[in-house]
C-alpha positions in Angstrom: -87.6 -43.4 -70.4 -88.4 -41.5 -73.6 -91.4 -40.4 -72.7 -90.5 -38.7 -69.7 -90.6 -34.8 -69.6 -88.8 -32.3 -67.6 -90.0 -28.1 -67.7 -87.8 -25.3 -65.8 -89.6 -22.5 -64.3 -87.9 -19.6 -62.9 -90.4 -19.3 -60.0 -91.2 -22.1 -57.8 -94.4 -21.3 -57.3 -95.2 -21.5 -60.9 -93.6 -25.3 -61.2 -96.0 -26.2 -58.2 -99.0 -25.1 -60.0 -98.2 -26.8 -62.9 -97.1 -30.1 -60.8 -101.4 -29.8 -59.5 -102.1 -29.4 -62.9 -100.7 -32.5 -63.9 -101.8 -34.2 -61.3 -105.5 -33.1 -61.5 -105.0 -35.7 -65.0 -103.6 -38.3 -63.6 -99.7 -37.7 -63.9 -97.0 -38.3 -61.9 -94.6 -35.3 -61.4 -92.3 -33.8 -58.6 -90.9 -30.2 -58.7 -86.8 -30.6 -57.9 -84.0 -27.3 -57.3 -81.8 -26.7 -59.6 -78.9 -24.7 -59.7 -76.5 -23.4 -63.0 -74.1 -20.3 -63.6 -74.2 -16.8 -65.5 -70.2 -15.9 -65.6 -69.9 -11.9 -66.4 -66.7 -10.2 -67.3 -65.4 -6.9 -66.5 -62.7 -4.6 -66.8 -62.1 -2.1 -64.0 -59.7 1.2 -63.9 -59.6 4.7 -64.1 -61.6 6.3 -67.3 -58.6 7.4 -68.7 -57.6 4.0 -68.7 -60.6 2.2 -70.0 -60.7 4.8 -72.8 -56.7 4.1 -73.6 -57.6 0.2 -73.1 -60.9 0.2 -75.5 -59.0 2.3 -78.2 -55.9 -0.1 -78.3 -58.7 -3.5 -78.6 -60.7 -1.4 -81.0 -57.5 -0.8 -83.5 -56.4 -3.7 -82.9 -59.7 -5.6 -84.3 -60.5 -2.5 -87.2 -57.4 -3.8 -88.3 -58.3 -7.3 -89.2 -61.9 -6.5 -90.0 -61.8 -3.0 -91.6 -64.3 -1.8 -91.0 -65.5 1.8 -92.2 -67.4 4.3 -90.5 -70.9 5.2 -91.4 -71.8 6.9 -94.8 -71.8 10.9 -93.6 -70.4 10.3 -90.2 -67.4 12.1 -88.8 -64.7 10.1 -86.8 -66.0 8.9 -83.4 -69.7 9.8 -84.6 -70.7 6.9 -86.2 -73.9 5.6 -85.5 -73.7 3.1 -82.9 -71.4 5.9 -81.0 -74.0 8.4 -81.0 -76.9 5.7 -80.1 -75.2 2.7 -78.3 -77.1 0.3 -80.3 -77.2 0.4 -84.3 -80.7 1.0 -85.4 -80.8 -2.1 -87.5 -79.9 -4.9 -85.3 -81.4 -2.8 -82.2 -78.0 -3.7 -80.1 -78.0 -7.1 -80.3 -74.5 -8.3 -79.3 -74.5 -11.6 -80.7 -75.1 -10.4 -84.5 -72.3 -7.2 -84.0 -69.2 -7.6 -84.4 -66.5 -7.4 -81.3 -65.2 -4.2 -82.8 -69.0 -2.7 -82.8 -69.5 -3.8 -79.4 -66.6 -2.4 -77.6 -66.6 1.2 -79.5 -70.4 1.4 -77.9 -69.3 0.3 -74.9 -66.7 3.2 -75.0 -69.6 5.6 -76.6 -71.4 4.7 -73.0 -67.8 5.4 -71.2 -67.9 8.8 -72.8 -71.3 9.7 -71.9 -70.7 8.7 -68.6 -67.4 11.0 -68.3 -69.4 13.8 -69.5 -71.9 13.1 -67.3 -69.4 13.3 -64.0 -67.2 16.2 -65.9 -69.8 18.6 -66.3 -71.1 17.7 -62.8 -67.7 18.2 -61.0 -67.1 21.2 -62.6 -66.4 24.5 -60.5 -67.2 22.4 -57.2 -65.8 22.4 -54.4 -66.1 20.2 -50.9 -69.2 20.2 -49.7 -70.9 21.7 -52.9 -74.2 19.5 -54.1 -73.7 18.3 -57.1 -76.3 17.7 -59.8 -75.7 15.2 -62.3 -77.1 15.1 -66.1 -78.0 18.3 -68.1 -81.3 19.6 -67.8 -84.0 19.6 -70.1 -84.2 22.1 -72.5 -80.1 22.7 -73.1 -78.6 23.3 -76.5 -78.9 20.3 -79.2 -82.4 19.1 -78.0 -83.9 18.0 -81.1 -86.1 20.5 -82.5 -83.5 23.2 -82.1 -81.4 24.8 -84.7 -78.2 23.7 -83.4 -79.2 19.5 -83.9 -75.8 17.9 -83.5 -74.1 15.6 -86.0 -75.2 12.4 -84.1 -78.7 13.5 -84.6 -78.2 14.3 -88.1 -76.1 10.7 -88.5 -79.5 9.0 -86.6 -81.9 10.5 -88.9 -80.3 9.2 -91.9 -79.7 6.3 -90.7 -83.0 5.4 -90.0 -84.2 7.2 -93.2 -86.8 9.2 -92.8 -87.6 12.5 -93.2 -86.5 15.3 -91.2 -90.2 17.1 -91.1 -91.4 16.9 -87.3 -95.0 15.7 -88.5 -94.1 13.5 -91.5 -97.4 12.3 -92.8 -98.2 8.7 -93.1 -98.9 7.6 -97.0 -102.7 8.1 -97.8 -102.7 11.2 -95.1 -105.1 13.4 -96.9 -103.7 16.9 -97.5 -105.7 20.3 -97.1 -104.9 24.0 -97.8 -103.1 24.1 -94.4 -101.1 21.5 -94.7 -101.4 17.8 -93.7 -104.3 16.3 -91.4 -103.0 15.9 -87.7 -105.9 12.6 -88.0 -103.2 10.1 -89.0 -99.8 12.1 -88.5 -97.1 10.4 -86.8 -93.8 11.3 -84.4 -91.3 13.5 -86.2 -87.3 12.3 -86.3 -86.7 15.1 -83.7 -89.6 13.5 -81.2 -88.1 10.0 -81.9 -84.5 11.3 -81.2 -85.9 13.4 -78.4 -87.4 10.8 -76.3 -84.4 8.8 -77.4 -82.1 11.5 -75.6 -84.2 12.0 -72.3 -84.2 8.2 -71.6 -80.4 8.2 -72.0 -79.5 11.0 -70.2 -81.5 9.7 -67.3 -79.6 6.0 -67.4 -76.2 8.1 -68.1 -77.2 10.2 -64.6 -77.8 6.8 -62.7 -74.9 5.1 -63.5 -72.5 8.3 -63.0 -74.4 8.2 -59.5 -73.3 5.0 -58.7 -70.1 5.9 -59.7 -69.9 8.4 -57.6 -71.3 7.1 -54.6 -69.9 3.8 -54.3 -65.7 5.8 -54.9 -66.7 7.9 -51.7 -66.5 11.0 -54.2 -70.0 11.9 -53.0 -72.9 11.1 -50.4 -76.4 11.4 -50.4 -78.1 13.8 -48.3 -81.6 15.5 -48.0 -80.8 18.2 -49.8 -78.9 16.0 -52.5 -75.6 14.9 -53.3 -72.7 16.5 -51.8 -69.2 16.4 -52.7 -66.5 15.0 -50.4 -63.7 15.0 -52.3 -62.3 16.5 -55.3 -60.8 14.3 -58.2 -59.8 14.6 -61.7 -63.0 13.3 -63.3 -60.6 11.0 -65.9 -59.1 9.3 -62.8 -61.9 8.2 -61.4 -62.6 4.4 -61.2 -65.3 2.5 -62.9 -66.0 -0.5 -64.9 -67.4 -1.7 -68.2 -69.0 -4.8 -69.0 -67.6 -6.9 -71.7 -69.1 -10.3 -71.1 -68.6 -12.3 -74.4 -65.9 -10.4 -76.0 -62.1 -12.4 -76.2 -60.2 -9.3 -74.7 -56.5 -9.3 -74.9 -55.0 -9.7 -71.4 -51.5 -8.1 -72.8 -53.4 -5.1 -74.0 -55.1 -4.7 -69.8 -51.9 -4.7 -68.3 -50.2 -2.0 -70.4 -53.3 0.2 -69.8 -53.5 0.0 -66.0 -56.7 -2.1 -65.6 -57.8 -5.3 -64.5 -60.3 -7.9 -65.7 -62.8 -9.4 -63.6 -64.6 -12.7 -63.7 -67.9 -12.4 -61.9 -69.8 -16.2 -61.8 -73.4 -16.0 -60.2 -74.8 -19.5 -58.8 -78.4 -19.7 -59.7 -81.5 -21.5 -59.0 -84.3 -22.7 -61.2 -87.4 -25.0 -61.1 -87.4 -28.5 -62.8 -90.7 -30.3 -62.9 -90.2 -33.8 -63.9 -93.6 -35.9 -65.1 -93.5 -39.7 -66.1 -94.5 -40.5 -69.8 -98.2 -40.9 -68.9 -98.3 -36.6 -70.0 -98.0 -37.7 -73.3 -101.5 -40.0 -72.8 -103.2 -37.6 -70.4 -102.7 -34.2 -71.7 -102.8 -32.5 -75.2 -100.2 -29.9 -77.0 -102.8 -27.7 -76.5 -104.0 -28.2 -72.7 -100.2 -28.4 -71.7 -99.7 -24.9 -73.5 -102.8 -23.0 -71.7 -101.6 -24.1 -68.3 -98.3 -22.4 -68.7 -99.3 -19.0 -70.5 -97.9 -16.6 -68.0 -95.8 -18.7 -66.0 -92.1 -18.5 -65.8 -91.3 -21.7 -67.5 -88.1 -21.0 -70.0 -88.5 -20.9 -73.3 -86.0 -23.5 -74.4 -88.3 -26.2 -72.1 -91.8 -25.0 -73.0 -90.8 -25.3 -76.8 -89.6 -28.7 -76.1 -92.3 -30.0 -74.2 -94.8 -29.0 -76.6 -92.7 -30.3 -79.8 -92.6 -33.8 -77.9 -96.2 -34.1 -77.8 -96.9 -33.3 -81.0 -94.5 -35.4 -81.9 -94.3 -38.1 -79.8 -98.3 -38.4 -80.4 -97.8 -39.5 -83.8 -95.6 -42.8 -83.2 -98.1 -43.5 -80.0 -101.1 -43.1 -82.4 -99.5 -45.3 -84.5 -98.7 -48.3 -82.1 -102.1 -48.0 -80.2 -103.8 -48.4 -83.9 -101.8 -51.6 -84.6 -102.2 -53.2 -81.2 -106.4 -51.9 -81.8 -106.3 -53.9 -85.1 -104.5 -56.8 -84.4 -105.8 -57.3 -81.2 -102.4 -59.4 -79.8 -98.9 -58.7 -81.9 -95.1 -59.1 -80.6 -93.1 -56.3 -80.0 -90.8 -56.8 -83.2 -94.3 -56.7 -85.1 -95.1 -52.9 -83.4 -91.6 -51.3 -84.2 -91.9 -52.8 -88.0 -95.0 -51.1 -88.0 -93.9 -47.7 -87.5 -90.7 -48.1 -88.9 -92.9 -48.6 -92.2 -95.2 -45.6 -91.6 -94.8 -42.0 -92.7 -95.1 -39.8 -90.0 -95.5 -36.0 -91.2 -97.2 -33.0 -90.0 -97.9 -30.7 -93.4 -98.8 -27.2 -93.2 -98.9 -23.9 -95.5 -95.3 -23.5 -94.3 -93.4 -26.5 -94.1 -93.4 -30.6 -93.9 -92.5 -32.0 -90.8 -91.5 -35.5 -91.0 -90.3 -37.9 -87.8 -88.3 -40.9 -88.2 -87.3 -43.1 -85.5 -84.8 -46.0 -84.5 -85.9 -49.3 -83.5 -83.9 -48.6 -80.0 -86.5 -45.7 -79.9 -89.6 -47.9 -81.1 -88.8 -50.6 -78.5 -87.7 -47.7 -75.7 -91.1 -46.3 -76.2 -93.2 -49.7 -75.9 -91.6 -50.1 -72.7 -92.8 -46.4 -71.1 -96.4 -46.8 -72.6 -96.4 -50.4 -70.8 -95.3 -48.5 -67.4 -97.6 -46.2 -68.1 -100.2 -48.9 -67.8 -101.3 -48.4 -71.9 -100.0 -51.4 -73.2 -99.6 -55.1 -71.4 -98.4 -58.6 -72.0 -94.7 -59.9 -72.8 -92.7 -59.2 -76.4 -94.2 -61.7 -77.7 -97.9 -61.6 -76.8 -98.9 -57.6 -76.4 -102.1 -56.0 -76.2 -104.0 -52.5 -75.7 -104.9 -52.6 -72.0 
């Protein structure tokens, strides 16, 4: 059965379109649910917990893996704190080290306490609260108080602090650079930067709020129902992937949580004849724009091209000989180079005689080849 194919869709309605297509050529297939697992980890407690928590993992890892803060940056301003992501690996968290990942989860911790701090300030039961600054408050780019985080971002990402810095060529004139070909400024890419985040920092203090009964939502807006030191209220923070130290939770007063999510996907499983009926490139325009996973549309379409190649080569044989024996077709492509050559690279398959004889046997089910081991033919 090496011929055989299998494709996961995320919708199911996709993986029946694509069961028609195959169809419509002649191919067997049958869509099938699936089910697999996405397991999240958590760590729930007050803020001033968390924050006491994250510090003690972060020393605890700056200590093997000493790291340094960024070149101009002062202590707790470093660049992923002031962002949440660092500008060169855009956040990644497979390619940052644990360290890195937990001091910007604690840079969106802080933000968040801000957030709920300023919000809570002054108010009293039954007060509506408003959370997230307004537009147009101190250290908005473009001002003359720009913080050190901006400052930190700008160099980071190394350009120049002019807000129409002009792209090379730009022509020049007696009034300065032509707007034709100008570009965002550092303080527009740090601005828009700053609204988006303030907005996501509002939501989540929201939540926060909402779901600890500290506030309810009403017409006018969100009222307050209770007061409560901001750095005692309860929240969580995602650390899926990261080896915390369960030592380390206790003595800070939160808890860990193990979330596991049951799933389902789509498998649409097609008998070998896909590899005679269909090409790389036929198989490829029926699934643009479907929710087929990546990991199975790659695979499918390195199969046939693959795949092809050993086919073409035992359909040739059996062409030119007319009869031969099964031993006869695997010595035949066991003694052909099968490469694929372009500008970039040399692809080259090899195969088993296990595989050879596997494959004979699916192309003779799939009605291209007939006769016994010893007496085979094209049909």
């Amino acid at each position: 059965m090496v011929l055989e194919e299998t494709l996961v869709f995320g919708e199911a309605e996709d993986a029946d379109r694509f069961v028609t297509f195959l169809k419509g050529r002649g191919v067997r297939a049958r869509r099938r649910v699936t089910s697999f697992i996405t397991e999240e980890t958590r760590v729930r407690g007050p803020i001033a917990g968390l924050f006491d928590w994250l510090n003690a993992e972060i020393e605890e890892r700056e200590e093997d893996e000493d790291l340094s803060l960024e070149a101009g940056a002062e202590p707790g301003e470093d660049i992923d704190d002031i962002l949440g992501f660092e500008p060169d690996t855009f956040g990644e968290p497979e390619i940052l080290s644990e360290s890195r990942r937990l001091r910007r989860i604690r840079a969106m911790l802080a933000r968040q306490y801000m957030v709920i701090s300023q919000a809570l300030e002054t108010k009293q039961v039954g007060d509506l609260v408003v959370l997230g600054s307004p537009p147009g408050n101190q250290n908005q780019p473009g001002s003359k108080t720009m913080d050190q985080g901006q400052r930190n971002l700008l160099a980071a990402l190394d350009i120049s602090k002019a807000p129409d810095s002009r792209v090379d060529g730009d022509p020049v004139t007696d009034n300065g650079p032509s707007k034709a070909k100008t570009r965002p400024g550092p303080e527009m890419l740090i601005g828009g930067f700053r609204d988006l985040q303030r907005e996501l920092d509002g939501l989540v203090a929201r939540q926060t709020l909402v779901e600890q009964g500290i506030v309810e939502e009403t017409a006018e807006g969100l009222r307050l129902l209770r007061t409560v030191a901001p750095d005692e209220i309860e929240t969580e923070v995602t650390v899926t992937g990261i080896e915390i130290s369960p030592g380390l939770v206790q003595d800070h007063g939160v808890r860990t949580d193990f979330l596991i999510h049951y799933e389902t996907d789509y498998a649409v499983e097609c008998e070998g004849s896909i590899h005679l009926a269909c090409s790389a490139d036929e198989v490829e325009e029926a699934l643009l724009g479907t929710s087929v996973t990546p990991e199975s549309f790659d695979g499918l379409l390195f199969d046939l091209s693959t795949k092809s190649q050993v086919i073409g080569v035992l359909l040739e044989a059996l062409e030119r000989e007319g009869r031969t024996t099964l031993e006869a077709l695997v010595g035949e492509v066991q003694a052909t180079r099968l490469e694929t050559n372009s500008p970039e690279a040399t692809v080259v398959v090899e195969t088993t005689p296990e595989f050879v004889r596997a494959l004979v046997e699916d192309l003779r089910k799939a009605g291209a080849i007939t006769g016994n081991e010893r007496k085979m033919r094209r049909a």
